[in-house]
N, C-alpha and C positions, 0 to 999 in steps of 0.2 A: 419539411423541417427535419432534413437527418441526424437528431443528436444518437449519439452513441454510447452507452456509458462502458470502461474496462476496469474490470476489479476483479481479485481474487475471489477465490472461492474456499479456500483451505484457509489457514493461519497466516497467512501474508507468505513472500520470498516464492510466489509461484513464478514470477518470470516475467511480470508486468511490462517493466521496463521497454524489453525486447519488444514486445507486441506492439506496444505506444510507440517506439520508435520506428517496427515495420509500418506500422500504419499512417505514422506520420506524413508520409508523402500524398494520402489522398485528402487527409485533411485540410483543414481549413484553418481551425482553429485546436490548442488542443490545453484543457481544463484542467488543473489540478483541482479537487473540491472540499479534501480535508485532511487532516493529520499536518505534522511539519519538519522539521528535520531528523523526526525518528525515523523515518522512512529511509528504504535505500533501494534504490533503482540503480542495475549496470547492464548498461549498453554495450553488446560490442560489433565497431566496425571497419571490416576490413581486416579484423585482427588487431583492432587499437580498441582498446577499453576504456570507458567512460562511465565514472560511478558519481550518480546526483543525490542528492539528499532532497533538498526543496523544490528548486526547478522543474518542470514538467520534461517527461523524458524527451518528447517528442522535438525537443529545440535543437535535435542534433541533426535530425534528417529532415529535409525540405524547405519549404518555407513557411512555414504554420506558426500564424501567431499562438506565444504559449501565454496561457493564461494564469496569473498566481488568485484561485478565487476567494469569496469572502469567509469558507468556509475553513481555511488553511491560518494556522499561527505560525510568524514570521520571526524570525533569529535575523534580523538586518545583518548583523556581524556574519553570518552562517552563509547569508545570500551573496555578501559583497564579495567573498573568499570564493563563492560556486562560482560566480559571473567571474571574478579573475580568470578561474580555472578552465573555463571555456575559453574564455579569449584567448590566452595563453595555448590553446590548442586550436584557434583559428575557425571558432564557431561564433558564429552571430548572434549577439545576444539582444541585438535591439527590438529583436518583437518580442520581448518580455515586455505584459504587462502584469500589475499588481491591482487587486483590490485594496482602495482605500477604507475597507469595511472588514481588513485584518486587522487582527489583535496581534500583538505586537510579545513576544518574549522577552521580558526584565531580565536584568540581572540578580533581581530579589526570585523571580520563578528558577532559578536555574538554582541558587544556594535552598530555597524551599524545597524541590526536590530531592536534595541530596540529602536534606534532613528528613523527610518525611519516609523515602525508603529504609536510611537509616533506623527510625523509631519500629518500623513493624518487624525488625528482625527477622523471625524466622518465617512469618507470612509477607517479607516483601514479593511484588510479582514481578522484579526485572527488568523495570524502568530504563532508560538512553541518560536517563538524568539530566536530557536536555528541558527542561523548566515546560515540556509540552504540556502534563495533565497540571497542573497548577495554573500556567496560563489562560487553558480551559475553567479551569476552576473559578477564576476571578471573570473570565467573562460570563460565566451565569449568578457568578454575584453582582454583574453588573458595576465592577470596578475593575476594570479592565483596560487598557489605553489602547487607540489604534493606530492604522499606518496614520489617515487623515489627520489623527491628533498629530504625530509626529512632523507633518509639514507644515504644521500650525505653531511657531515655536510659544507662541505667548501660553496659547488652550492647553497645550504639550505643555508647559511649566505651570499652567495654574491647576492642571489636570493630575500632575503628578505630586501635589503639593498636599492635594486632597486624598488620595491615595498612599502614599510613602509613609504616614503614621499609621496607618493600618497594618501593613505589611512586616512596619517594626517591630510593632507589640507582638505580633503574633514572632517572627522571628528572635525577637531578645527573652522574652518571658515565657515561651514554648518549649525553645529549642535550646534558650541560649548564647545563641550565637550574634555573629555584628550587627549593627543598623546601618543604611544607607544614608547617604547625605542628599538630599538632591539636586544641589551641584555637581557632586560627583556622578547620578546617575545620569543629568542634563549634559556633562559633556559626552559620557559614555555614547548615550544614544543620538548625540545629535552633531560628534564632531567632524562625522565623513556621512552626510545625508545627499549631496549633490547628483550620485549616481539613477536615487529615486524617483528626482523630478520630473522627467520623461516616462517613467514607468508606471508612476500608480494613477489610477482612476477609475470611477465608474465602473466596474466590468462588468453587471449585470446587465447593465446598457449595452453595453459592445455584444455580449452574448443577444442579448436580446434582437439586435439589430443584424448580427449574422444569420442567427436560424430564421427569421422573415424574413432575408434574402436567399433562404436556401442553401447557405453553406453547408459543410461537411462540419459539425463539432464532436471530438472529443472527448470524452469526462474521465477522468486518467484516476482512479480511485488509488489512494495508500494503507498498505497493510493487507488485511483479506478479510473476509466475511467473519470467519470465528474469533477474530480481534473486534467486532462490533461493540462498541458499547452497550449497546440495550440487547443485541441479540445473540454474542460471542459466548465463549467461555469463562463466566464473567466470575470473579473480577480479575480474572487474567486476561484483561482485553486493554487495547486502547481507550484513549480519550474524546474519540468521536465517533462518527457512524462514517464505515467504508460500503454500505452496500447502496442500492443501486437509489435508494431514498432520502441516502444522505446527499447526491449529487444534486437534485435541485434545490435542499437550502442553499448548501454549499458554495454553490455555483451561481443564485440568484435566477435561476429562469423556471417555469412552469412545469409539470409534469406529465405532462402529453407533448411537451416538446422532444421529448428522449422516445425514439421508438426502440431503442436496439438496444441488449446488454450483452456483453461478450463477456462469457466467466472463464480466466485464465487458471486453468486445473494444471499441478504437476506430475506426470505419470505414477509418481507414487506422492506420501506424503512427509511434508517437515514438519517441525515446531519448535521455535526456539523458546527458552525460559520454563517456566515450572507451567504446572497444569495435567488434568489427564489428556492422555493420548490414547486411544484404545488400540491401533495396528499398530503401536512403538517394535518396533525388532531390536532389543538389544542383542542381540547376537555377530556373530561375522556377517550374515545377510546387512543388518542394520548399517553395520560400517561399511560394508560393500558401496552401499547408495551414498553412503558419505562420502566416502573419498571418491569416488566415479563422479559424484553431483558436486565435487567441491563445496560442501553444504556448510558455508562457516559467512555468518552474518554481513553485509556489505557494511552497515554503520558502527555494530559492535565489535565485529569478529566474532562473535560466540559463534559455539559449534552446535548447529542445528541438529536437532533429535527427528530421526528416519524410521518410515515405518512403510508397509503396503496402502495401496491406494484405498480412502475409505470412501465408497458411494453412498455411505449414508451422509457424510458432512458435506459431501460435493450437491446431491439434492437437497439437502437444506439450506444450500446455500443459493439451487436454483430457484427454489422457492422463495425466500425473501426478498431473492431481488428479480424476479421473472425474467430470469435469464433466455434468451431466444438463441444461443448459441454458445458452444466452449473452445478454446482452443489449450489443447495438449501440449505443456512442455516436458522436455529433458526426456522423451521417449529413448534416445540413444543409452540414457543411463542402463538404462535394461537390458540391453545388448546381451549381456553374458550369463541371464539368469537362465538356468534351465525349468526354472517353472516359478509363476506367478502368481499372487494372488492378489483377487479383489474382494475388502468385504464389502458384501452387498446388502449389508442388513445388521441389529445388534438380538441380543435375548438382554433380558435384565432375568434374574432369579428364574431362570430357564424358560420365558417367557418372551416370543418376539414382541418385540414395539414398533409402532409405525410412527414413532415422533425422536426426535433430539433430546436426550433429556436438556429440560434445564438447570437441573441439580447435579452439581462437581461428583455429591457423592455417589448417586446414580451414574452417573460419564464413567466413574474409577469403577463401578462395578459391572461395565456392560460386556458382556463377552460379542465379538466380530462371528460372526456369521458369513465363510470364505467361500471365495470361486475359486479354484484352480485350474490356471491357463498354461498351455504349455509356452516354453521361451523360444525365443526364435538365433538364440546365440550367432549371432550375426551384425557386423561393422555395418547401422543405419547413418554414419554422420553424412554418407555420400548420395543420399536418396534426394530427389527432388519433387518428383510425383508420388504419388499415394500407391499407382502402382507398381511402384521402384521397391517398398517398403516386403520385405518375408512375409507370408502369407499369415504367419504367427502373429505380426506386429500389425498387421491389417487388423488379426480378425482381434488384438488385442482390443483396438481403436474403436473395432465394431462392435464389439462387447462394453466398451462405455458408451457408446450413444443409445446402444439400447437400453440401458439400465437409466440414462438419465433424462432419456423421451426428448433429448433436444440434439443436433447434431454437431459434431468435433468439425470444425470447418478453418481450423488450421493445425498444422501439425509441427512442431521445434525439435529437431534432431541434430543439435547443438546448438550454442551459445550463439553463432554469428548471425548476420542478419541475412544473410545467405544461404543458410540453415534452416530453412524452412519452409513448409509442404505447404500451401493455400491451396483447400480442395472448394471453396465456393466464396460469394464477396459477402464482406462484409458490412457496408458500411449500403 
């Protein structure tokens, strides 16, 4: 039963995308398991770019059914525009399928979000303002509506009937602001539904019935490990759990079905939105990795905050999700540093710790604990083998698998899908 799971290891934007899509050809199958259109995956190939939001990235390369799992909240509106946008570039979309065990994005969660960041002013955390953590919200209050309600129009109308005065009160006498009508939101979400009926069903079945036949699966995580809910930089984090435990809710299948996690690390580190950062380089270094990393949000645009690589958040991250393996991107960014550094460690009040804090205000006061490596100032986008790469960018490589006891078994030395060094298999 080869399940596999891929997820960041940093703050989300390590490179996901890329990896799901090189991979995608041995697969079989390939899972989305949580988050939803706050996500941004970009693909590129051949030199043609492909940027998804909800879709599994993996629908571009091969033939692998993508999966949209139960753990993932769904923008119908967000989905119908992505599957355009493939078609319209001559990709197949018909092995999408959908769990009918998504919750489903309102139109009340999307105006709730924009009030709700609204109201905390100066502690908002930087929301997509796509209605994701409110529609999280209502499905642990268990009023919540899903795909399956959706192709049920009568349950879909008496479900939402039940629902929609709830949403109002708190919307008109909260915030404010309109009510819904649920005519209005009945035709909203049900007047272009036809694309779905081939799509959704069962997928914990279907997953379940592949890995007992031995397929190849997937599990294509969104965001990155310090975006966790329960175990991020909280509450600067997401609305669900991206690490390697959130894939079998997520996804419906058991956890001894996943043997394998691939933690996709970026040679140095980003963060977009507020929060501590403790390797931030605000300096010309900082902007270097920026403009070289093109480091500016796929769904927002915001401009990602750059710092040196931290192997304290990279082993914490292999730790939560027992990662058996990483693969390195955007090593090319580095090309022109003449010396690098890695922290491999924090102090608090001059003091080493061998844990994460989980206090913001301990993270803001940790001082990094650095290695300095020398650079290998040298054009890596043309390397193919590992030992194609400067002896510097080797033993760069070499110095994080030792530091993080687990080995770097692919290497990205640019964006394309051709750009890339597999020094053992994966899957």
């Amino acid at each position: 039963m080869p399940g596999l799971v891929l997820l960041g290891s940093q703050w989300g934007d390590e490179g996901k995308g890329k990896v799901t899509d090189y991979l995608a050809e041995e697969a079989d199958l390939v899972v989305r398991y949580q988050g939803g259109n706050n996500a941004g995956h970009t693909v590129v190939v051949n030199g043609e770019e492909f940027k998804l939001r909800l879709i599994p990235s993996g629908i571009i390369n091969g033939n692998a059914t993508c999966v949209i799992g139960n753990g993932v909240v769904v923008d119908i509106h967000v989905l119908r525009r992505e599957l355009d946008y493939l078609k319209e570039r001559n990709v197949d979309v018909s092995r999408l399928r959908i769990s009918d065990r998504c919750h489903l994005i309102m139109p009340y969660h999307i105006l709730q979000d924009e009030c709700e960041e609204k109201a905390k002013g100066n502690l908002k955390i930087g929301t997509t303002k796509n209605g994701i953590g409110p529609c999280y919200m209502d499905k642990c209050a268990r009023i919540g509506l899903r795909m399956g309600d959706l192709l049920d129009p009568d349950r879909f109308k008496s479900r939402l009937e039940e629902v929609l005065p709830i949403k109002n009160n708190l919307l008109s006498k909260l915030y404010g602001e309109k009510t819904f009508e649920v005519d209005e939101v009945l035709r909203e979400m049900t007047e272009d539904t036809a694309f779905l009926k081939d799509m959704v069903c069962d997928t914990s079945w279907l997953l379940h019935e592949a890995l007992t036949a031995g397929k190849k699966v997937m599990f294509e995580g969104a965001q990155g490990t310090l975006l966790d809910l329960d175990h991020g930089t909280y509450p600067y984090v997401t609305s669900s759990n991206p690490i390697s435990g959130g894939a079998a809710v997520g996804a419906g299948v058991a956890p001894w079905q996943i043997q394998n996690v691939l933690g996709i690390v970026k040679a140095y580190t980003t963060r977009v939105g507020a929060g501590p950062f403790p390797t931030e380089l605000e300096d010309d270094m900082g902007q270097l990795l920026q403009e070289r990393g093109h480091e500016f949000g796929t769904v927002t645009g915001r401009t990602r905050r750059c710092g040196w690589l931290d192997m304290a958040v990279v082993n914490y991250a292999i730790r939560l999700s027992g990662m058996t393996a990483l693969a390195l991107m955007k090593l090319d960014v580095l090309d022109s540093c003449e010396t690098i550094q890695i922290a491999t460690g924090y102090k608090l009040d001059g003091q080493v710790i061998d844990h994460f804090p989980a206090s913001l205000d301990d993270l803001e006061r940790v001082e990094p604990i650095y290695e300095s490596l020398p650079g290998w100032q040298e054009d890596t986008s043309a390397c193919r083998r590992f030992e194609d790469l400067p002896k510097a960018a080797q033993d760069y490589v070499n110095r994080i698998e030792a530091l993080a006891g687990i080995p770097v078994k692919i290497v990205a030395v640019g964006p394309g899908r051709e750009e890339t060094i597999v020094r053992d298999a994966i899957f």
